[in-house]
FILUM-360986 format. One record per residue: residue number from 1; residue in one letter; x, y, z negated of N, C-alpha, C, O in turn. Coordinates in pm, 1 decimal, padded with zeros to 6 digits, always signed. Each point is the difference from the previous one (the first is absolute). Layout:
n/res/n_c1/n_c2/n_c3/ca_c1/ca_c2/ca_c3/c_c1/c_c2/c_c3/o_c1/o_c2/o_c3
NUM/A/X/Y/Z/X/Y/Z/X/Y/Z/X/Y/Z
...
This chain:
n/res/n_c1/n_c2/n_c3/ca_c1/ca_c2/ca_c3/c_c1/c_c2/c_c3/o_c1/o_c2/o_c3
1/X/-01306.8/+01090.1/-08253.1/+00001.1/+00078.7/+00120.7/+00035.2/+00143.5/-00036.4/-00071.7/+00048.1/-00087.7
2/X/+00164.3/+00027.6/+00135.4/+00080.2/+00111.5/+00001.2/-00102.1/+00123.2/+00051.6/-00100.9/-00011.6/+00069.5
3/X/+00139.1/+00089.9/-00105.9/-00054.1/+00145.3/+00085.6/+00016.3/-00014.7/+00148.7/-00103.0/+00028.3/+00061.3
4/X/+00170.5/-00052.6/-00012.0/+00053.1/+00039.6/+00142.7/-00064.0/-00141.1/+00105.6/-00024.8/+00014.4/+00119.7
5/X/+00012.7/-00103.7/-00171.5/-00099.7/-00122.5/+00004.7/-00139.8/+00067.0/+00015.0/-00022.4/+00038.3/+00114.8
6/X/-00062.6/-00018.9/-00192.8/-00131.9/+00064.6/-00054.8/+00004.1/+00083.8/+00120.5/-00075.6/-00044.4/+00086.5
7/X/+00136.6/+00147.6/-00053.0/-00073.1/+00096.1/+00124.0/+00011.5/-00062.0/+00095.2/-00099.4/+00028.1/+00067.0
8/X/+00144.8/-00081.6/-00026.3/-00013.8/-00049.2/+00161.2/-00112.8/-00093.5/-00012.4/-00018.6/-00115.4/-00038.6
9/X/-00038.9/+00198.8/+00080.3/-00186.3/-00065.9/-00001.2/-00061.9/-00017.8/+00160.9/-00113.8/-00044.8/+00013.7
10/X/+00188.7/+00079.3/+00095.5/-00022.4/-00005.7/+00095.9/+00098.0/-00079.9/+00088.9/+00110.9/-00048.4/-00022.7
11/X/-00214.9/+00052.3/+00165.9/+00111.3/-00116.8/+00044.8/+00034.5/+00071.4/+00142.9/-00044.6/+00094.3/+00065.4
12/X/+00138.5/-00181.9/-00054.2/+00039.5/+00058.4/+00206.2/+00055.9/-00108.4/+00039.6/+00036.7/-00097.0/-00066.3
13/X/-00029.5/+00123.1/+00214.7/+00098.0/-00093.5/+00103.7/+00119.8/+00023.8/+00040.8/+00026.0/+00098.5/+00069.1
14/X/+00076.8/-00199.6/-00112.6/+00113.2/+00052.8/+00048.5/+00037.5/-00106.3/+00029.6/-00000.6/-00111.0/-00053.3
15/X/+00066.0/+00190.5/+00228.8/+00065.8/-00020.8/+00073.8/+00166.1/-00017.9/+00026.4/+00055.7/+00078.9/+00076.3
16/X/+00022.9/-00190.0/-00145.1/+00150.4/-00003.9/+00042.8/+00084.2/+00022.5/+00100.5/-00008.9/-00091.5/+00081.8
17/X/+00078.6/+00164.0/-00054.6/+00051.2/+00037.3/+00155.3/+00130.6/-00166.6/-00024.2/+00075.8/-00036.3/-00090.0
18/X/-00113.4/-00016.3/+00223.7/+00065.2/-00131.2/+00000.8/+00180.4/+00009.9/+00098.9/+00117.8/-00015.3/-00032.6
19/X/-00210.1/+00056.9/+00189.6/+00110.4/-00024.7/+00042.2/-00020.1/+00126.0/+00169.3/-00106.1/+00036.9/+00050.3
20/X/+00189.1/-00016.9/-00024.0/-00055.9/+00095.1/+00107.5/-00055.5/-00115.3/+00104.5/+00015.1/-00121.7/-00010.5
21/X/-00081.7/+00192.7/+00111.3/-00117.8/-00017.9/+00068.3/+00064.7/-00039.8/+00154.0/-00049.2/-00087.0/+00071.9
22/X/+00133.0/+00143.7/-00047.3/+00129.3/-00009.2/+00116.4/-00078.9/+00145.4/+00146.0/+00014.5/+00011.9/+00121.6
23/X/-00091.7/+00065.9/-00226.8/-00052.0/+00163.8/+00090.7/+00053.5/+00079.4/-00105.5/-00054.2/+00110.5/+00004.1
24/X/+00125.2/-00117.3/-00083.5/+00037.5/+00104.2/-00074.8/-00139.8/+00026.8/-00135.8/-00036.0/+00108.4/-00045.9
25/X/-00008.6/-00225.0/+00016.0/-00080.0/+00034.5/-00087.9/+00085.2/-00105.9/-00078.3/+00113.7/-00046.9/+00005.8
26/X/-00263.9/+00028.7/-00107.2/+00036.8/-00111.3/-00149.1/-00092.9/-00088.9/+00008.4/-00115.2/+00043.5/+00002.1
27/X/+00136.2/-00195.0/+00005.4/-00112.2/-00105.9/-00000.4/+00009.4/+00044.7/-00209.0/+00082.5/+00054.3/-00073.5
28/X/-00202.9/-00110.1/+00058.7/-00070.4/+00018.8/-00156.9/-00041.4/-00153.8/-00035.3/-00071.4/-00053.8/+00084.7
29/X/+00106.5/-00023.3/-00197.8/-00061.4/-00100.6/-00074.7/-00103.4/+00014.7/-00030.4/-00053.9/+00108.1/+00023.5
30/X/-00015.5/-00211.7/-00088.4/-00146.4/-00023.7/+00001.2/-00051.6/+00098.7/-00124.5/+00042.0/+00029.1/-00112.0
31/X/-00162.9/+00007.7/+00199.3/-00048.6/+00100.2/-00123.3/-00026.3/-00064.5/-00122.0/-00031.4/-00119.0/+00000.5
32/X/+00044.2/+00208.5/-00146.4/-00010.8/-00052.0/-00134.6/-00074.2/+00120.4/-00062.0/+00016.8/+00118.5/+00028.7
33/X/-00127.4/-00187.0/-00145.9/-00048.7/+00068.7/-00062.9/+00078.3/+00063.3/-00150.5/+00006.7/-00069.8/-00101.2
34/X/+00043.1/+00196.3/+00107.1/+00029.1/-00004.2/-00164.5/-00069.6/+00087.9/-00078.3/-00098.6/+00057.8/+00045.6
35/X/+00133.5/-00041.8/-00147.4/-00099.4/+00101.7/-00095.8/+00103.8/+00132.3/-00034.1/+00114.1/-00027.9/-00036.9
36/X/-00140.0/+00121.2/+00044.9/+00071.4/+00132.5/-00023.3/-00168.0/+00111.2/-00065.1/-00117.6/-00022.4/-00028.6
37/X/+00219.1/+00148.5/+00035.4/-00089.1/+00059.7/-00045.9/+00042.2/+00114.3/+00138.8/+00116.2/+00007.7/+00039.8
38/X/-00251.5/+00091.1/+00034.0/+00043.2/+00055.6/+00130.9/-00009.1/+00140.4/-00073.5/-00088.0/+00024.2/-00082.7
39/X/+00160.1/+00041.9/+00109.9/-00013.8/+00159.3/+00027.5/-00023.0/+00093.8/+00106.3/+00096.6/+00073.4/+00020.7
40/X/-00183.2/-00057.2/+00042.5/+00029.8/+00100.2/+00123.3/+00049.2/+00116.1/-00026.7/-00083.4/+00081.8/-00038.6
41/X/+00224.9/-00034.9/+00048.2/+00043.2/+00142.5/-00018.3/+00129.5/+00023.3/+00023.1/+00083.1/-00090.4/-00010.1
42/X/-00050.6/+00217.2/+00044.5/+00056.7/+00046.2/+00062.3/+00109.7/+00035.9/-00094.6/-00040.8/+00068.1/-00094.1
43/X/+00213.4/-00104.1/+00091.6/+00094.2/-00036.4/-00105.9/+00117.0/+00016.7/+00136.0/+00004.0/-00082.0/+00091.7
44/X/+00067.2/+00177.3/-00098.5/+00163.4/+00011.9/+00040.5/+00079.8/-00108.4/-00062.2/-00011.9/-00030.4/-00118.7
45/X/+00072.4/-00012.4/+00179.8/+00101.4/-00100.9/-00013.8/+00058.8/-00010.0/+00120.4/-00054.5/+00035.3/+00104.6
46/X/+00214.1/-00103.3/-00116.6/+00107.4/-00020.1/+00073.4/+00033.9/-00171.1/+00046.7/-00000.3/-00094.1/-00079.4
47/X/+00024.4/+00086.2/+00206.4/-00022.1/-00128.6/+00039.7/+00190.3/-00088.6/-00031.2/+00092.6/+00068.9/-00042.9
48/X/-00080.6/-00169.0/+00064.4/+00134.3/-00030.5/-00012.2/+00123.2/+00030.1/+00042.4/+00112.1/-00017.6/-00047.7
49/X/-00173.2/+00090.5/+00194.6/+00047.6/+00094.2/+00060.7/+00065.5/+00099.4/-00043.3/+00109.2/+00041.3/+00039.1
50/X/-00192.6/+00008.1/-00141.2/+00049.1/+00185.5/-00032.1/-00159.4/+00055.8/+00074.5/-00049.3/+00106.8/-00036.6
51/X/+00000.3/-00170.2/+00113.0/-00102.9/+00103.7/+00060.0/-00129.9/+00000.0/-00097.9/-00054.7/-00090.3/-00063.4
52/X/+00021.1/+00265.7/+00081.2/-00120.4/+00017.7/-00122.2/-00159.4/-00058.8/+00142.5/+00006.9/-00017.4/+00121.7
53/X/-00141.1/+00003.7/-00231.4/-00063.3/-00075.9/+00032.1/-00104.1/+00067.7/-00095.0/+00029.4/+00032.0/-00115.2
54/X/-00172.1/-00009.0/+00178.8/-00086.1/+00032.8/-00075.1/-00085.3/-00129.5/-00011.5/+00008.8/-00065.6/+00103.8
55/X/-00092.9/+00005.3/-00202.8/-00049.2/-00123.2/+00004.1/-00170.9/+00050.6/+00074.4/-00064.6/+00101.9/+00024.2
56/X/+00053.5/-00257.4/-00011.8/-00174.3/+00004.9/+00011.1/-00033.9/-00121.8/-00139.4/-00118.1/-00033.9/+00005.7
57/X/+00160.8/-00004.7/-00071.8/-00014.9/-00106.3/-00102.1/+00119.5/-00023.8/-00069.1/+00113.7/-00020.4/+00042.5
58/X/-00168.0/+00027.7/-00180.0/+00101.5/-00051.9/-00109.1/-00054.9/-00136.1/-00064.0/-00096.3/+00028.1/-00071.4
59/X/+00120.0/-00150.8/+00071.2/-00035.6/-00087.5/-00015.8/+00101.5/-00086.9/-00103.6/+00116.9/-00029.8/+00024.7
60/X/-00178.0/+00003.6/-00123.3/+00067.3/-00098.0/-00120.2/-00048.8/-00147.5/+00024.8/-00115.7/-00028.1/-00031.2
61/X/+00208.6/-00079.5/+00092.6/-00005.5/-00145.6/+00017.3/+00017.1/-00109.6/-00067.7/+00099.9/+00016.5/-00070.0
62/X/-00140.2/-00109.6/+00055.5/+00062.6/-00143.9/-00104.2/+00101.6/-00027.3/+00038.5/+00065.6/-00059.2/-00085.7
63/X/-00009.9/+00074.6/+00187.7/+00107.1/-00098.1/+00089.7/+00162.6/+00086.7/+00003.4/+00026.9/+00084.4/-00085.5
64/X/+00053.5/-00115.5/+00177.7/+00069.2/+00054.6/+00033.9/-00012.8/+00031.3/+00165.2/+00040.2/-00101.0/+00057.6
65/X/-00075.9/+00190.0/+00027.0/-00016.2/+00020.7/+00125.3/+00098.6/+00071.6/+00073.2/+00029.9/+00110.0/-00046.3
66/X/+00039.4/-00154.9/+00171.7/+00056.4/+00012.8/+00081.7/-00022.9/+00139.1/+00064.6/-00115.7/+00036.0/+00021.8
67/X/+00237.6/+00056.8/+00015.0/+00009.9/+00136.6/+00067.1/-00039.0/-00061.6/+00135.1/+00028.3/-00118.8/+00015.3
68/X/-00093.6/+00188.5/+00091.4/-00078.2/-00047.1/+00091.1/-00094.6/-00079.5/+00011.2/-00032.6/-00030.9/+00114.6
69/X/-00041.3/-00027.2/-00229.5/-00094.8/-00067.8/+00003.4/-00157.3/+00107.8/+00021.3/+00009.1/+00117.4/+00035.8
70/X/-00110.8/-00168.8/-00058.3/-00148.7/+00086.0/-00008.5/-00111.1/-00074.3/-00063.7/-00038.1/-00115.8/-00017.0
71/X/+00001.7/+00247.3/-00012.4/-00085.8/-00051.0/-00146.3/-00161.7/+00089.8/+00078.6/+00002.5/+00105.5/+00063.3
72/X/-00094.1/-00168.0/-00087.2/-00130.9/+00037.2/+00047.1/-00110.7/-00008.6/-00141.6/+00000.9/-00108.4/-00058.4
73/X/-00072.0/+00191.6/+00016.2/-00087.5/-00019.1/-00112.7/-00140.5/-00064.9/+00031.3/-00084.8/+00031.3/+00083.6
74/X/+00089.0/-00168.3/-00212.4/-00112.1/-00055.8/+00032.3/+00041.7/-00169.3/+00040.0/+00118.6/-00024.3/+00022.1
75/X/-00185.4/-00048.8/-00017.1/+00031.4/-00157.3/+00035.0/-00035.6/-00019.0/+00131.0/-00071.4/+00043.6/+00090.3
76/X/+00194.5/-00171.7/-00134.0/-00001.8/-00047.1/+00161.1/-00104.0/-00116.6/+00074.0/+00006.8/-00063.9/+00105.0
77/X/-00113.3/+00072.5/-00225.4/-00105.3/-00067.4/+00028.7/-00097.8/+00143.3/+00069.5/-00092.2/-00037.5/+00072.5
78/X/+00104.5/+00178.7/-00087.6/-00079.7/+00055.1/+00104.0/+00098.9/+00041.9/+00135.8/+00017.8/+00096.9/+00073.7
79/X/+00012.8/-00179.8/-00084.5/+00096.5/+00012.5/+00159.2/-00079.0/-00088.0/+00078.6/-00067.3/-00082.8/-00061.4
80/X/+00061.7/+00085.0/+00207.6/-00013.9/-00113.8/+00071.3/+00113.7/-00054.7/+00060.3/+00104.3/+00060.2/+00025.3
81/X/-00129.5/-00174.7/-00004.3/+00106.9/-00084.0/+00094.8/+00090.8/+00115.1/+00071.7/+00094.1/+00061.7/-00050.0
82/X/-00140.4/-00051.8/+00161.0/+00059.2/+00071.9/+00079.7/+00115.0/+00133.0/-00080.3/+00113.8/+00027.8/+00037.8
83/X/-00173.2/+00020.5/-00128.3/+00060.2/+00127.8/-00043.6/+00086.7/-00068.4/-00111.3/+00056.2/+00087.2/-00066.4
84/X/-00031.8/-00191.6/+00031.1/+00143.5/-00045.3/-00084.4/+00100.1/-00019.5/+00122.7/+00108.2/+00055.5/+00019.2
85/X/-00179.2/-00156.2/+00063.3/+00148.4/-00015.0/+00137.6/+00044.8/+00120.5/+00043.9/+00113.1/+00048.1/-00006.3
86/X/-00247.0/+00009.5/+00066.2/+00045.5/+00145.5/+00053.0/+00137.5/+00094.5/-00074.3/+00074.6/+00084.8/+00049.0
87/X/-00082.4/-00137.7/-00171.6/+00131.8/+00091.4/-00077.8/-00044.9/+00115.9/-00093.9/-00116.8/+00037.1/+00011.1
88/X/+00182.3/+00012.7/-00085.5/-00066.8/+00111.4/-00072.6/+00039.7/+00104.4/+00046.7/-00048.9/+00099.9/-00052.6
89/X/+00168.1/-00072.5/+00186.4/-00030.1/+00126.1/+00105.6/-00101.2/+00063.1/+00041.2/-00018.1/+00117.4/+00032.3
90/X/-00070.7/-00241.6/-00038.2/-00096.1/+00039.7/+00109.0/-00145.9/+00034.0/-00065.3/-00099.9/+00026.3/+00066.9
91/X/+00105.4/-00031.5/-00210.0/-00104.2/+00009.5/-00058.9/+00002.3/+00140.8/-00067.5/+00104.3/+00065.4/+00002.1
92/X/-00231.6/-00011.3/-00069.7/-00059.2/+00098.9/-00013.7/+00055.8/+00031.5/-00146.3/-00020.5/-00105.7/-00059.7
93/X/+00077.3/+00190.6/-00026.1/+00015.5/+00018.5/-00126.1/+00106.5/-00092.6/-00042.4/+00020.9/-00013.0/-00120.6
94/X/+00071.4/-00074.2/+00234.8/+00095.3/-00070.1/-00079.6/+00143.4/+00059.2/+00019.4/+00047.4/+00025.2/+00110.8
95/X/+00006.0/-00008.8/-00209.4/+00133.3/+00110.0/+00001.0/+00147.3/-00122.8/+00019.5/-00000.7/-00121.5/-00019.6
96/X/+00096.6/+00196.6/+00057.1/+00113.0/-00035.8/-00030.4/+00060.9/+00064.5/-00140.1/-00019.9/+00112.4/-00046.0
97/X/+00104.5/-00225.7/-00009.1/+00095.1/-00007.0/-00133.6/+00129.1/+00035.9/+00066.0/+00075.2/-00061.8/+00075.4
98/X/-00072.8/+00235.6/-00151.5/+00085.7/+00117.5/+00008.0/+00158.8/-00027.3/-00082.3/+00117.7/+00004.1/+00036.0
99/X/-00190.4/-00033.2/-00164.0/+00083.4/-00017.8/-00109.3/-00040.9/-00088.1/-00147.7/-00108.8/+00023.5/-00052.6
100/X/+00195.4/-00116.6/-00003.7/-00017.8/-00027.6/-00111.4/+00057.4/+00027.9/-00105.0/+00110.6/+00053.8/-00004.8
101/X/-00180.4/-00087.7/-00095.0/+00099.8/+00000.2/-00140.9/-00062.2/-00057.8/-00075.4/-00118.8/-00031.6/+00007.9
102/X/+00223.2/+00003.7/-00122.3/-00035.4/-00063.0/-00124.1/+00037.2/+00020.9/-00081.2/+00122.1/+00015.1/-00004.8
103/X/-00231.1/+00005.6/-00157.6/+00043.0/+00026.4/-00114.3/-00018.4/-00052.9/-00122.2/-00079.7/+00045.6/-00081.9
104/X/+00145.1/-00134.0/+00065.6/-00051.3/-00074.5/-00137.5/-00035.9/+00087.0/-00140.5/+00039.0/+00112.4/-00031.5
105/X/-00115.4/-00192.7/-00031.4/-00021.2/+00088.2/-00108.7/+00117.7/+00027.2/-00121.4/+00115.9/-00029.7/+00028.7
106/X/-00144.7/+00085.6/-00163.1/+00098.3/+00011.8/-00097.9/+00112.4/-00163.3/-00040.7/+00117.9/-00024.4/-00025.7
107/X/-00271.0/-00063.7/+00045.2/+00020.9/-00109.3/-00049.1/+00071.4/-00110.4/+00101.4/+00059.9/-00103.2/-00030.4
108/X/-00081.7/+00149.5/+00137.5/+00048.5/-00071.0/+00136.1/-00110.8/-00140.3/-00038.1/+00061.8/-00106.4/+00003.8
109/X/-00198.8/+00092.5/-00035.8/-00095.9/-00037.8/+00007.1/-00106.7/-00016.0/+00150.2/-00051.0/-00109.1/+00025.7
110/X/+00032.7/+00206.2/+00045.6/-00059.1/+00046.4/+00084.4/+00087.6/+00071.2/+00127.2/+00112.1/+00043.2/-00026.5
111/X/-00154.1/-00034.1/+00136.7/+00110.8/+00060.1/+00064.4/-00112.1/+00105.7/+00100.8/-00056.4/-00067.4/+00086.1
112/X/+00016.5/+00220.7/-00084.1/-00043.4/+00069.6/+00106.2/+00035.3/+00010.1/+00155.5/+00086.9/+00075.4/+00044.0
113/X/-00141.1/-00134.5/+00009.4/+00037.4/-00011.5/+00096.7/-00111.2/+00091.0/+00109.1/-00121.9/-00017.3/+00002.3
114/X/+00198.6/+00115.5/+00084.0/-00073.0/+00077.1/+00131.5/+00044.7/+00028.5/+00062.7/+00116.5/+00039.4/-00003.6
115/X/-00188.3/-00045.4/+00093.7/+00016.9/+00051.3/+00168.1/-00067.6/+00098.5/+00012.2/-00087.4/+00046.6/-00073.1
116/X/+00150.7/+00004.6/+00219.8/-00025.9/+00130.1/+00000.5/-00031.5/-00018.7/+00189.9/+00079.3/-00048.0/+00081.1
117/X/-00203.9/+00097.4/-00055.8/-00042.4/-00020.4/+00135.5/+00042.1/+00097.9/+00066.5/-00023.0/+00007.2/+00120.7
């Protein structure tokens, strides 16, 4: 197990943006638990756009995650029913995915992967 493995000691819910909603929103796939490591803080960065973006979370993931998806800290076993269907719009502390990237290591062993809320 790698360095970049080892910190992500925490977990969250994330939310896949699937397909639009037909109101101008995004229907979302089923919530999933993964393990990342969370940062709350505040980090300038530029969206795909060109547009700059101050964060509310810098978050390092196992996975590869989707631009428009949302990530909420914590499992989706303290969710209730209602608040997985409900969507992660509608919930308290769950952000939208601003931007990603990825960086493998020297060895192309490991790959860093974050989002940026």
């Amino acid at each position: 197990m790698g360095i970049i493995t080892k910190m992500r000691k925490q977990t969250a819910v994330y939310w896949a943006p699937s397909t639009p909603d037909g109101t101008g929103g995004t229907a979302f796939g089923t919530a999933t638990d993964i393990s990342c490591r969370w940062e709350d803080r505040a980090e300038r960065f530029t969206d795909t756009a060109g547009v700059e973006h101050i964060s509310r979370a810098v978050v390092y993931v196992d996975r590869v995650l989707a631009l428009g998806g949302w990530l909420r800290l914590g499992a989706k076993a303290d969710l209730s029913p209602d608040q997985i269907t409900a969507g992660p719009q509608r919930l308290t502390n769950a952000f939208r995915i601003k931007r990603v990237d990825a960086l493998p290591n020297l060895k192309a062993t490991e790959t860093l992967r974050t989002v940026y809320l």
